[in-house]
C-alpha positions as CSV (number, residue, x, y, z in Angstrom):
1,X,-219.2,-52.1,16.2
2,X,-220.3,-49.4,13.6
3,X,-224.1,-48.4,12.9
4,X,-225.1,-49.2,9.5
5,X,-226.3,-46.0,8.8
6,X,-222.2,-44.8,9.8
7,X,-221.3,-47.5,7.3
8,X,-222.9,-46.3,4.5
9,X,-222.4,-42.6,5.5
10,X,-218.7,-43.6,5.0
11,X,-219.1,-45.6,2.1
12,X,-220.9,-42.4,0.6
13,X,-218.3,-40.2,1.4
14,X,-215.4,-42.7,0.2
15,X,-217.1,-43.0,-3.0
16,X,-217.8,-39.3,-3.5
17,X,-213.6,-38.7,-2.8
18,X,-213.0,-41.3,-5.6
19,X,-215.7,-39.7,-7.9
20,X,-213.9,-36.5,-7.9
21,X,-211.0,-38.5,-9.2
22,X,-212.3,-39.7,-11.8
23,X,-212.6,-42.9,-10.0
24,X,-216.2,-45.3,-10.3
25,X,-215.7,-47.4,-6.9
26,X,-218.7,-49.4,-7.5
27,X,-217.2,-49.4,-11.5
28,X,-214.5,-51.2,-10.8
29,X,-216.3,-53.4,-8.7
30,X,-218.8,-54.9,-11.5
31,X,-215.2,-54.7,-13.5
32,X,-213.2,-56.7,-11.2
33,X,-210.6,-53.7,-11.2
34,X,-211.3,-54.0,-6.8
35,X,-212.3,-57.1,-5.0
36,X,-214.9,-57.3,-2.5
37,X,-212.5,-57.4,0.0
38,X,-210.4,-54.4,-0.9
39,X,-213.4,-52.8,-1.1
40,X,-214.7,-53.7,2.3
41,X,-211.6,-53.0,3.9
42,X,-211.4,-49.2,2.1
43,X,-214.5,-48.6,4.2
44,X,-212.9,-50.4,7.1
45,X,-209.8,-47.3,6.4
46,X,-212.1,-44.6,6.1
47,X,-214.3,-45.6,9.2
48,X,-211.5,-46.0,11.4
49,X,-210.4,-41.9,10.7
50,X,-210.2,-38.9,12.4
51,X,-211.3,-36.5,10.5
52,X,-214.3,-37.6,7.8
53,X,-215.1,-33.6,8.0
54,X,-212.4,-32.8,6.3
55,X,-213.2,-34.6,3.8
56,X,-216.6,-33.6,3.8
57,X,-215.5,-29.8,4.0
58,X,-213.0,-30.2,0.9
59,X,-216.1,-31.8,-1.0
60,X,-218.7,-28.9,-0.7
61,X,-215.8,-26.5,-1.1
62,X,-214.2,-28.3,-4.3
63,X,-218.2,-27.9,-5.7
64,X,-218.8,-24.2,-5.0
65,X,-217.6,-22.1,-8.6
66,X,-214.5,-21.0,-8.5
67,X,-212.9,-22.9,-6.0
68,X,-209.7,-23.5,-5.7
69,X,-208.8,-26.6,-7.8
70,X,-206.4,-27.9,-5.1
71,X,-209.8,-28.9,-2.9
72,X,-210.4,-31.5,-5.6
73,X,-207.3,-33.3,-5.1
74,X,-207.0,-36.3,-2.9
75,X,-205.6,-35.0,1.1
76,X,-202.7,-36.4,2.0
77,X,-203.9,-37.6,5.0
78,X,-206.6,-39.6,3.2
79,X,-206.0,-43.1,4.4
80,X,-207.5,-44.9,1.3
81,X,-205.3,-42.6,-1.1
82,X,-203.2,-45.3,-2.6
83,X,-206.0,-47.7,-3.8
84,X,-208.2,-44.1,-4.9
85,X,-204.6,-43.3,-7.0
86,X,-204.0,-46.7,-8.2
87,X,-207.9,-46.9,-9.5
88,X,-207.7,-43.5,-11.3
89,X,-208.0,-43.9,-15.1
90,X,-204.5,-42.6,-16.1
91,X,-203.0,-45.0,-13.7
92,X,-205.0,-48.2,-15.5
93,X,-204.4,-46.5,-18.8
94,X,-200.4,-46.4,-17.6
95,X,-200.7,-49.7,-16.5
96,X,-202.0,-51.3,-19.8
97,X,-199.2,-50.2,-21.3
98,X,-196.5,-51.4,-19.4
């Protein structure tokens, strides 16, 4: 069982990754774009992993000037990086199209 206080830590820090994505978690929530569910079970992805500093790290380093732009970009190892990519505006934009 997770503290709340962990929950929401994560939460925070999942958001913050989508926000530098262009991506409004709690957006497409009120939208419908994500379900409850999916949204609950994102949090579930990111609780379960290893290494929340990394992400943490890439966040504060992405936000210092002149960083490198690649700190901005989803890591690969970042377990909730298809349902981040699939939110990203150019994706629903690519998908109203098709």
């Amino acid at each position: 069982m997770f503290e709340v206080r962990t929950v929401h830590s994560h939460a925070a820090l999942m958001n913050r990754v989508a926000a530098m994505q262009g991506v409004d978690m709690a957006g497409a929530l009120r939208s419908g774009g994500l379900s409850g569910a999916a949204w609950r079970d994102a949090v579930m992805a990111c609780l379960r992993c290893p290494a929340p500093h990394k992400c943490r790290h890439r966040l504060a380093a992405a936000l210092r000037p002149g960083a490198d732009p690649a700190l901005a970009e989803l890591p690969a190892f970042c377990a909730n990086r298809a349902l981040i990519e699939a939110l990203m505006p150019a994706r629903q934009e690519e998908r109203a199209w098709a």
